[in-house]
C-alpha positions as CSV (number, residue, x, y, z in Angstrom):
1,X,-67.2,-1.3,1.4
2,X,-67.1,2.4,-0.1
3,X,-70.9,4.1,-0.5
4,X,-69.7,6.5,-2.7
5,X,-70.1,4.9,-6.1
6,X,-73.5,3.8,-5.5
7,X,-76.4,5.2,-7.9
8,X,-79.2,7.5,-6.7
9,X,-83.1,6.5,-7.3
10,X,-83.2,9.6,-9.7
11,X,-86.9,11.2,-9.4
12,X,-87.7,8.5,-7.1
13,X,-88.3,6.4,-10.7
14,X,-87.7,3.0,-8.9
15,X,-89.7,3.7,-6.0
16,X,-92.8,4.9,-8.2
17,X,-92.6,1.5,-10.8
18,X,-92.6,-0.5,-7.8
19,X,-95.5,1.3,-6.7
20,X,-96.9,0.7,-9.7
21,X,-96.1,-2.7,-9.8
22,X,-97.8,-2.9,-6.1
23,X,-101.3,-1.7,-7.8
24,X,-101.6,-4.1,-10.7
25,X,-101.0,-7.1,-8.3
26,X,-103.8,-6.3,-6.5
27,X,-106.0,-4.4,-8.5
28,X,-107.3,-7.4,-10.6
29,X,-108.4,-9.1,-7.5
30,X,-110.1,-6.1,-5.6
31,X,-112.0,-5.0,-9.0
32,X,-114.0,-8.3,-8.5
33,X,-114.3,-8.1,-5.1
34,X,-116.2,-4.8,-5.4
35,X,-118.0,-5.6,-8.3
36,X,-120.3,-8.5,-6.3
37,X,-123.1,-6.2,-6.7
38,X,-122.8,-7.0,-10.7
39,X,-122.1,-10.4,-10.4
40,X,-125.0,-11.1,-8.0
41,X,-127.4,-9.0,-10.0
42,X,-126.7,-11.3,-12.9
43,X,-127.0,-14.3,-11.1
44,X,-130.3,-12.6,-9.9
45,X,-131.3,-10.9,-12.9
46,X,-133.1,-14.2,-14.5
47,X,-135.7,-14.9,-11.7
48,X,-136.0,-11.0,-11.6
49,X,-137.1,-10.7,-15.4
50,X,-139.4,-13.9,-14.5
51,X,-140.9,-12.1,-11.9
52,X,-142.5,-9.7,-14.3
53,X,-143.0,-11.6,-17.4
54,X,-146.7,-10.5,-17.6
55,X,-146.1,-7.1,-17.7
56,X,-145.6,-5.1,-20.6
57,X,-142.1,-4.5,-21.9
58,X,-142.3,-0.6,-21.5
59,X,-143.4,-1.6,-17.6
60,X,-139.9,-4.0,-17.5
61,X,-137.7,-1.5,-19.1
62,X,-138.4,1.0,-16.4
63,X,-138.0,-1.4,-13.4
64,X,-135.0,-0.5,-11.6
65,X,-132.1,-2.7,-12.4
66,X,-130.2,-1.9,-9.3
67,X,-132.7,-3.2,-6.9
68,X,-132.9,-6.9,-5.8
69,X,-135.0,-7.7,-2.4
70,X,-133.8,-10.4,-0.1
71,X,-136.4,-12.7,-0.9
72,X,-135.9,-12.6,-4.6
73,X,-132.4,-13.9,-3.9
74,X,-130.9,-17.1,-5.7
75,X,-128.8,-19.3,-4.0
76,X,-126.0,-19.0,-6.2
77,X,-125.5,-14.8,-5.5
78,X,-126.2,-15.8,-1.7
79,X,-123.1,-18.1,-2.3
80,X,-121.1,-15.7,-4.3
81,X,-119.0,-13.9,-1.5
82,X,-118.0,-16.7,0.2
83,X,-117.3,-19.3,-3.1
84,X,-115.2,-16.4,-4.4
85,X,-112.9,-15.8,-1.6
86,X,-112.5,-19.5,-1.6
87,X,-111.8,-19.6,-5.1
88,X,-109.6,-17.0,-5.2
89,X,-107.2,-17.9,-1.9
90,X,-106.8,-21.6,-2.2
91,X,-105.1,-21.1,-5.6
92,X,-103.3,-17.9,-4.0
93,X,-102.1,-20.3,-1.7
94,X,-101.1,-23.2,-4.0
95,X,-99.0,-21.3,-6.4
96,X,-97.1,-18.8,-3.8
97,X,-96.2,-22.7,-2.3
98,X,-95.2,-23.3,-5.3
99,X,-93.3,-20.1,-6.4
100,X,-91.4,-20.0,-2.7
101,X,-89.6,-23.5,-4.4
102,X,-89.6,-23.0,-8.1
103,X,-88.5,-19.4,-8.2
104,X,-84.5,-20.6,-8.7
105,X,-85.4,-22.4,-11.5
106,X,-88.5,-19.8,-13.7
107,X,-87.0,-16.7,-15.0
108,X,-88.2,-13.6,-12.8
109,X,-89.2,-11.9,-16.2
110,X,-91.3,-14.9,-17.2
111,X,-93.0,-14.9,-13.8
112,X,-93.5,-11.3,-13.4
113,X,-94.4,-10.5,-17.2
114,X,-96.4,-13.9,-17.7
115,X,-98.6,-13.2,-14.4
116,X,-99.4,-9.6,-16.1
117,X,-100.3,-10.7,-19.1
118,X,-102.3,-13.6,-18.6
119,X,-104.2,-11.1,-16.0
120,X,-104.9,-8.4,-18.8
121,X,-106.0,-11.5,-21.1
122,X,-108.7,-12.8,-18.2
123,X,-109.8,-9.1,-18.0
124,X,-110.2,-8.4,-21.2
125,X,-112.4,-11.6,-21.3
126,X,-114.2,-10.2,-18.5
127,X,-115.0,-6.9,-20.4
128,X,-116.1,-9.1,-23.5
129,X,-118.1,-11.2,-21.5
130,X,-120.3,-8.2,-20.1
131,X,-122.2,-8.1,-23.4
132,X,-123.0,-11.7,-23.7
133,X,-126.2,-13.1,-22.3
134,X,-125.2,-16.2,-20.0
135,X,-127.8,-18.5,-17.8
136,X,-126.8,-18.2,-13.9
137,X,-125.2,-21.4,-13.8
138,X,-122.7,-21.1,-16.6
139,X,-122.3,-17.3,-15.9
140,X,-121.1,-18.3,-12.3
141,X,-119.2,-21.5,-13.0
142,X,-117.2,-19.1,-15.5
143,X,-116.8,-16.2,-13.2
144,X,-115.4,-18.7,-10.4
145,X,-113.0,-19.9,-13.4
146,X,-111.9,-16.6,-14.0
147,X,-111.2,-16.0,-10.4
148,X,-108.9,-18.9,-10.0
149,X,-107.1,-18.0,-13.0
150,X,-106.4,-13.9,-11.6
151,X,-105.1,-15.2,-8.5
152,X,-103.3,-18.0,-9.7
153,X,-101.4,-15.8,-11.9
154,X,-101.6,-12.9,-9.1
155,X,-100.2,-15.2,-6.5
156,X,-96.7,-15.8,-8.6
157,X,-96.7,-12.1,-9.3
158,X,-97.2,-11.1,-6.0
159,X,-94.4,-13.5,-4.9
160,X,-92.0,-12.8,-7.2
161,X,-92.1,-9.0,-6.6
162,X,-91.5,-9.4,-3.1
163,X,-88.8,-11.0,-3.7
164,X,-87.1,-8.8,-6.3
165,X,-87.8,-5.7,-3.7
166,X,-86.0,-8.1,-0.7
167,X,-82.7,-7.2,-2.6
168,X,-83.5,-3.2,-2.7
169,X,-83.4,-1.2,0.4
170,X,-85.8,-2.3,3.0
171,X,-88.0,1.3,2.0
172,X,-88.8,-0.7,-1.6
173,X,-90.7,-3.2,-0.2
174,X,-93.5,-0.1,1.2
175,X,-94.2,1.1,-2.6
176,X,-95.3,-2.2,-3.2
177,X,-97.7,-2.4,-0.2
178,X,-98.7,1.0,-0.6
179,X,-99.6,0.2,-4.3
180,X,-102.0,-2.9,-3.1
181,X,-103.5,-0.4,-1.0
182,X,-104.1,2.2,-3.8
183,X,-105.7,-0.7,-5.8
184,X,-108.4,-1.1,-3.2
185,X,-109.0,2.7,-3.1
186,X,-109.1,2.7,-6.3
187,X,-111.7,0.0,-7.3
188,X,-113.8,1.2,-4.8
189,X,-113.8,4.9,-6.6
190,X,-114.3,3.6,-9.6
191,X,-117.4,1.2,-8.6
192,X,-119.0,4.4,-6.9
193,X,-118.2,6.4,-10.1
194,X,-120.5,3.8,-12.1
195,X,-123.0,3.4,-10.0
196,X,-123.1,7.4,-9.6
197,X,-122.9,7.6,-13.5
198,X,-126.9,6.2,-13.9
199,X,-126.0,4.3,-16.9
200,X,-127.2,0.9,-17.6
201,X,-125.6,-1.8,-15.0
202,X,-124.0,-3.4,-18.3
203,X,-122.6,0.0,-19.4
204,X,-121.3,0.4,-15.9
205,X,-119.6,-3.0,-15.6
206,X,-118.0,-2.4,-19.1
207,X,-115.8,0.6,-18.5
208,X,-115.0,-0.9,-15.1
209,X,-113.5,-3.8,-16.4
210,X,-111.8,-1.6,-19.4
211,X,-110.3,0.8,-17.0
212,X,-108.5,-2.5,-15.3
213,X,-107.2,-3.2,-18.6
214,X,-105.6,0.3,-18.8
215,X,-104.1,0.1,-15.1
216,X,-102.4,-3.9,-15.9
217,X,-101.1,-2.7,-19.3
218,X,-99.6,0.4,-17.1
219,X,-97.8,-2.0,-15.3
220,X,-96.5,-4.3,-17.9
221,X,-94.8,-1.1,-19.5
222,X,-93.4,0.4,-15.9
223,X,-91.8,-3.7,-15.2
224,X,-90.2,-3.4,-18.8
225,X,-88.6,0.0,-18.1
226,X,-87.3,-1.0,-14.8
227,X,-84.0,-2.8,-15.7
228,X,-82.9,0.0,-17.7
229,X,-82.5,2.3,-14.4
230,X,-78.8,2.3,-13.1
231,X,-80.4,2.6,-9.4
232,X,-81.9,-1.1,-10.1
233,X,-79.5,-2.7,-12.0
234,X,-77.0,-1.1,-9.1
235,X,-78.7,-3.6,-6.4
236,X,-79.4,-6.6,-8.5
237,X,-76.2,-6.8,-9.6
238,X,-74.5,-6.3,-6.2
239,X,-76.5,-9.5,-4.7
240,X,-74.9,-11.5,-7.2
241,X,-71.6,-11.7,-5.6
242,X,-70.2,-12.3,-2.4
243,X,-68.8,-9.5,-0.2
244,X,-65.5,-10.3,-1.6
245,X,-66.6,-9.3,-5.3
246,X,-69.0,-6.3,-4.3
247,X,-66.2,-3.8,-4.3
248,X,-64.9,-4.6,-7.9
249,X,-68.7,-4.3,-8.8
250,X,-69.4,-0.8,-7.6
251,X,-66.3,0.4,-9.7
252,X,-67.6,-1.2,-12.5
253,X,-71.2,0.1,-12.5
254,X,-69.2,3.6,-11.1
255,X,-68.1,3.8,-14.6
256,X,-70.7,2.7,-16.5
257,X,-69.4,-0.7,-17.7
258,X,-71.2,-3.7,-17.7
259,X,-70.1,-6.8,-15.6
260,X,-70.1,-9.9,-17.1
261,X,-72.4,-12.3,-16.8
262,X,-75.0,-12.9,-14.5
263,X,-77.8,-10.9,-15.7
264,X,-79.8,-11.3,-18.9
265,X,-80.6,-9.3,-21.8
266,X,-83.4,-7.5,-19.7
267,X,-81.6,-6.6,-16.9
268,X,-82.9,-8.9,-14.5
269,X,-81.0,-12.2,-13.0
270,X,-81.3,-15.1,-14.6
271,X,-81.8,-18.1,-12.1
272,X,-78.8,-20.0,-13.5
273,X,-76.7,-16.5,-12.3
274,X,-77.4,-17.7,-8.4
275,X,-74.7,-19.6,-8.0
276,X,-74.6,-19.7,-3.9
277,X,-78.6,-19.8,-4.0
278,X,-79.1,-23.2,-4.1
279,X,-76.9,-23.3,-0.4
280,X,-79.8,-21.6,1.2
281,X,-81.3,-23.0,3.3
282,X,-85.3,-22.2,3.1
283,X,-85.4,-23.9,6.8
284,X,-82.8,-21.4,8.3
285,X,-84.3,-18.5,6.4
286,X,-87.8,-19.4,7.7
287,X,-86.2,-19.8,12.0
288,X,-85.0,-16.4,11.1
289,X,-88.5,-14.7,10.2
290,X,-91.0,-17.4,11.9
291,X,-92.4,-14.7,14.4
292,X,-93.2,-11.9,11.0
293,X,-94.2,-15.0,8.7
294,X,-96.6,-16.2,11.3
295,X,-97.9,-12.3,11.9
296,X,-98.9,-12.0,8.6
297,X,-100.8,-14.8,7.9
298,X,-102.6,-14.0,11.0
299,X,-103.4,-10.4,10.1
300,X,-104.8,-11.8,6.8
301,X,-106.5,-14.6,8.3
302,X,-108.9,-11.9,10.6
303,X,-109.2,-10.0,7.2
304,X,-110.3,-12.3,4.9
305,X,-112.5,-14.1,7.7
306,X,-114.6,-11.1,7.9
307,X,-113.9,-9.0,5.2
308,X,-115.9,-9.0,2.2
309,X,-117.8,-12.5,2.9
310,X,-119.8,-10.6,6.4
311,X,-118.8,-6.8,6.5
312,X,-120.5,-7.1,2.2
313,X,-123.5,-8.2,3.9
314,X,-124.0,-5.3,6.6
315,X,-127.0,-2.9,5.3
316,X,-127.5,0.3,6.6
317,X,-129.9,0.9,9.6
318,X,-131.0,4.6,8.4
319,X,-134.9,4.3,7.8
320,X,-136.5,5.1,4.3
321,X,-135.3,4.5,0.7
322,X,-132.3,7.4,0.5
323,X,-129.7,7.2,-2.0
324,X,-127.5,6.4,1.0
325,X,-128.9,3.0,0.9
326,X,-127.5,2.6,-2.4
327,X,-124.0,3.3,-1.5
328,X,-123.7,2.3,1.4
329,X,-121.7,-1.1,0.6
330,X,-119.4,0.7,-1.5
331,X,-118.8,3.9,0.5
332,X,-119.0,2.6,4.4
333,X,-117.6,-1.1,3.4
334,X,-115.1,-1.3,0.7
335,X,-114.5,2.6,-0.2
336,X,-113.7,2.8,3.7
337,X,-112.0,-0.5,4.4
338,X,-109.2,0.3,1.2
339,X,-109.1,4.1,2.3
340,X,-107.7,3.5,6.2
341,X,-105.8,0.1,4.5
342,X,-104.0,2.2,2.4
343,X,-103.3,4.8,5.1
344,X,-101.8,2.0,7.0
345,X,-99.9,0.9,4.3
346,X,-98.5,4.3,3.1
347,X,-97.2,5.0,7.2
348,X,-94.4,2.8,6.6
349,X,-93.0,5.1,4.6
350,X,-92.3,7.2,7.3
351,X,-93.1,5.3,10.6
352,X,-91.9,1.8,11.3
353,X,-92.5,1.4,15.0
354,X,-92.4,-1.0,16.2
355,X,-89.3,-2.7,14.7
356,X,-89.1,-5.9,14.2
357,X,-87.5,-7.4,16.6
358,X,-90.0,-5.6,19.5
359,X,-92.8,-8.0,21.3
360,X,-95.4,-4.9,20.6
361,X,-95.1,-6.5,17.2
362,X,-97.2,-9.7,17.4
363,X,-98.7,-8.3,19.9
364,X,-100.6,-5.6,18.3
365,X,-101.4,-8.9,15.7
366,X,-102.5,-10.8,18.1
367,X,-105.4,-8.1,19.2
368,X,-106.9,-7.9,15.9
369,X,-108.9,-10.8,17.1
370,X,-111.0,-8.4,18.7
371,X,-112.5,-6.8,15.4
372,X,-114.1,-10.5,14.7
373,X,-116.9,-10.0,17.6
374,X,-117.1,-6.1,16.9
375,X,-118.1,-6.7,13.1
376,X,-120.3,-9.7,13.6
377,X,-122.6,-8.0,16.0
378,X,-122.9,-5.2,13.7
379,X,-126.0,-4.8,10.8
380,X,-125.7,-7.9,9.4
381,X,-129.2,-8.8,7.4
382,X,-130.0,-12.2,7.3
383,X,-128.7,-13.3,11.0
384,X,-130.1,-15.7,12.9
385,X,-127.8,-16.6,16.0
386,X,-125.9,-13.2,17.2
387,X,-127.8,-10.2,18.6
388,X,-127.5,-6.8,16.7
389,X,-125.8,-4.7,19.1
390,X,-123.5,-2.5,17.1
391,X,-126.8,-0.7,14.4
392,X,-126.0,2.1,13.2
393,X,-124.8,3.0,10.6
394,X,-121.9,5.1,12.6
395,X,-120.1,2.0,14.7
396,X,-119.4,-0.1,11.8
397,X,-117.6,2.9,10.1
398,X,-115.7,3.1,12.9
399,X,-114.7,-0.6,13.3
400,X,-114.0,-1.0,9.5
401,X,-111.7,2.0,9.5
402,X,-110.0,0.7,12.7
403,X,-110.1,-2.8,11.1
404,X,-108.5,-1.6,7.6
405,X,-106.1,0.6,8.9
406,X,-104.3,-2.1,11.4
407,X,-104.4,-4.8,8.7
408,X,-102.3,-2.0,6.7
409,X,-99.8,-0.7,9.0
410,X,-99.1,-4.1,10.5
411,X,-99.0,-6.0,7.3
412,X,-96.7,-3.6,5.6
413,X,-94.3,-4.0,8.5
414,X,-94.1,-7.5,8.3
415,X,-93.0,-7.6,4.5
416,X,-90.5,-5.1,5.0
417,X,-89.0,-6.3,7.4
418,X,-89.0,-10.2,6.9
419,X,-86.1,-9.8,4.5
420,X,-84.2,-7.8,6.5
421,X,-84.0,-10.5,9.1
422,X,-82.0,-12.4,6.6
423,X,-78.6,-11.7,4.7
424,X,-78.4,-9.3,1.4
425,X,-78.1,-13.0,-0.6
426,X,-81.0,-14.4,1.0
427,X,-83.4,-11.7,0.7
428,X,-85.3,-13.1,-2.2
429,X,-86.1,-16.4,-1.1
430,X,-87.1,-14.3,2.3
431,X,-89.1,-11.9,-0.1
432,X,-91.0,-15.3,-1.4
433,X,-91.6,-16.9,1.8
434,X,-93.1,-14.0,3.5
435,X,-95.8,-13.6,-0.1
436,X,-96.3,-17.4,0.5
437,X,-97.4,-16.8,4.5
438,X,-99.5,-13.9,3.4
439,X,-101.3,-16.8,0.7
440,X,-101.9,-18.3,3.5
441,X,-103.5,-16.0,6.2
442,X,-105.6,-15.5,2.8
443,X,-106.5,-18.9,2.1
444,X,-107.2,-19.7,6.0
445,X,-109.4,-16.5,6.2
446,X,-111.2,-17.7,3.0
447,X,-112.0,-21.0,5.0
448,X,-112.7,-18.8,8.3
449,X,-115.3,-16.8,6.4
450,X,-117.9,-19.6,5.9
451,X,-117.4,-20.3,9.8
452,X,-118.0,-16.8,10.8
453,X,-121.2,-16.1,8.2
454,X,-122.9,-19.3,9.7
455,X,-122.2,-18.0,13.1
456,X,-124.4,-15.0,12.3
């Protein structure tokens, strides 16, 4: 087959909506991871205000609102981290099952578009919600709600955009994972930005939910632009037909015709277009990428064990009341962790080492394990069966970045190249099986979490 007729990714468009498309899957879930401190100071702020109820109100309106000591802790925002990650995984994990089978039959548009849309709706609710008073039951119960919904929705769209970027050149699928990085980064910057700003926590919380809105909606436009690049259409087209047919099809798309059928009005494939799709065989596919399937979920379950239900709950070891104390979460926990995650990430773009058929693979998975005794005998408050070993403020800076940037780097390689393992027609249903093993290192690190905060 001839190279010459194929379309360039002109100013890198493709590459950049992908990336794009990488930040809106995971920014919805990462702005409510690092807003806890919110969430738990409303689930607090009740017993605060009851605290002080015979004091004047001038004396209550100059109270600090950040500021919530351990003992005046609720159960519910002692519960928070670790209900969330629950809340937000199992359903991850349900519906990438579910997408991994029912992709052949839901229009990619529906899936992709639906997931966006419905997470720009629960968002916007979010936003709305930040003005209304709510009693800490009800407030949590719908927060938890809320949570399900984002990653239910989140868990198709992640899915699905795997699998669209398994038919792309193996490069496509690192814009996606550098994207999810960015998302991190970029809640974490924006949290830091509010809490800098030294408005009301309300105020705060407001524009922080607003500007997710902005970012989704971003998204939404870059996915409806995307079929109407020749370097996309190129690609999607040319997995449509067998090698027999793909020579016919880069003359056609050469000279700007159209081929008939198999695509709808959009631009993407319609299931119904798959015609040799429903011959593939999900179990060979799966012996094929079994050792990168099984990484991944690994790598996530070691993340997601440790990472926000213990490392949120590590407090800074410097003595006195410095403004360092007040950032420390965000800066040395999440800020950190989504900085050296999307470092990792963004390598693959230029490194992939080792490939994917090399032992140094899993085995560089494998000693992640190491990060869950390094973290745990860090600061955490509240401990009462591990030592402190690890207390200032320096080694768990150190572990986190170590932490974030091999759960980065090695993740990133596994997506990229579980598609590749397969062939060109079977790259999508790969795509999906590889999202749906990354659900579940997530949902088995949600699980692991409650393990690991008791063993403290």
């Amino acid at each position: 087959m001839t190279t010459s007729h194929q379309p360039q990714d002109r100013y890198k468009a493709v590459w950049l909506i992908f990336f794009v498309l990488g930040l809106g899957t995971l920014l919805p879930w990462n702005f409510f991871m690092t807003a806890t401190q919110y969430f738990t100071h409303r689930l607090d702020l009740p017993q605060n205000m009851s605290t002080v109820t015979d004091k004047s109100s001038q004396d209550t309106e100059t109270l600090p609102a950040p500021t919530v000591s351990a003992p005046e802790r609720s159960y519910l925002s002692t519960i928070f981290n670790n209900v969330m990650t629950l809340c937000a995984m199992l359903p991850l994990l349900l519906f990438a099952c579910l997408n991994s089978f029912l992709h052949q039959r839901i229009s990619q548009s529906v899936r992709i578009l639906g997931g966006l849309v419905a997470i720009l709706l629960v968002f916007l609710i979010t936003a709305i919600l930040v003005k209304v008073e709510m009693e800490p039951l009800p407030f949590f119960i719908v927060t938890m709600i809320k949570i399900v919904l984002i990653n239910s929705f989140g868990a198709v769209l992640q899915a699905s955009l795997f699998g669209l970027a398994g038919v792309l050149p193996a490069n496509y699928t690192a814009p996606i994972m550098s994207g999810q990085g960015l998302a991190g980064f970029f809640a974490s910057v924006a949290m830091i930005c509010a809490i800098a700003s030294g408005s009301e926590r309300s105020e705060s919380a407001f524009g922080y939910f607003i500007t997710a809105c902005v970012v989704v909606l971003l998204a939404i436009i870059c996915y409806l632009a995307l079929p109407r690049l020749e370097f996309y259409r190129f690609y999607v087209q040319l997995n449509l037909e067998g090698p027999s047919e793909q020579e016919t099809k880069l003359d056609l798309i050469s000279k700007g015709e159209e081929p008939r059928g198999g695509r709808e009005e959009s631009g993407v494939p319609a299931p119904s277009s798959l015609p040799t799709s429903k011959n593939h065989s999900i179990k060979a596919i799966l012996k094929n990428i079994s050792v990168l399937a099984l990484s991944v979920c690994f790598i996530f379950t070691v993340t997601i064990g440790l990472f926000p239900a213990v490392t949120a709950e590590v407090e800074s070891s410097i003595a006195g009341t410095s403004a360092w104390k007040n950032y420390f979460i965000s800066v040395a926990c999440f800020l950190n962790f989504n900085v050296f995650d999307w470092l990792g990430r963004s390598l693959t773009a230029v490194c992939m080492w080792p490939d994917k058929d090399s032992y140094w693979l899993p085995g560089l998975v494998v000693a992640r394990i190491v990060f869950i005794p390094l973290l745990l005998l860090c600061n955490v408050k509240q401990r009462y069966y591990l030592p402190s070993i690890f207390k200032h403020d320096a080694w768990f800076i150190i572990f986190m970045a170590a932490f974030a940037f091999s759960n980065g780097y090695l993740a990133s390689l596994c997506m990229c190249f579980g598609p590749k393992k397969v062939k060109p027609a079977e790259a999508e249903t790969a795509g999906s099986i590889m999202s749906f093993f990354l659900c579940l290192g997530l949902a088995l690190g949600a699980v692991l979490s409650f393990l690991l905060k008791a063993l403290v």
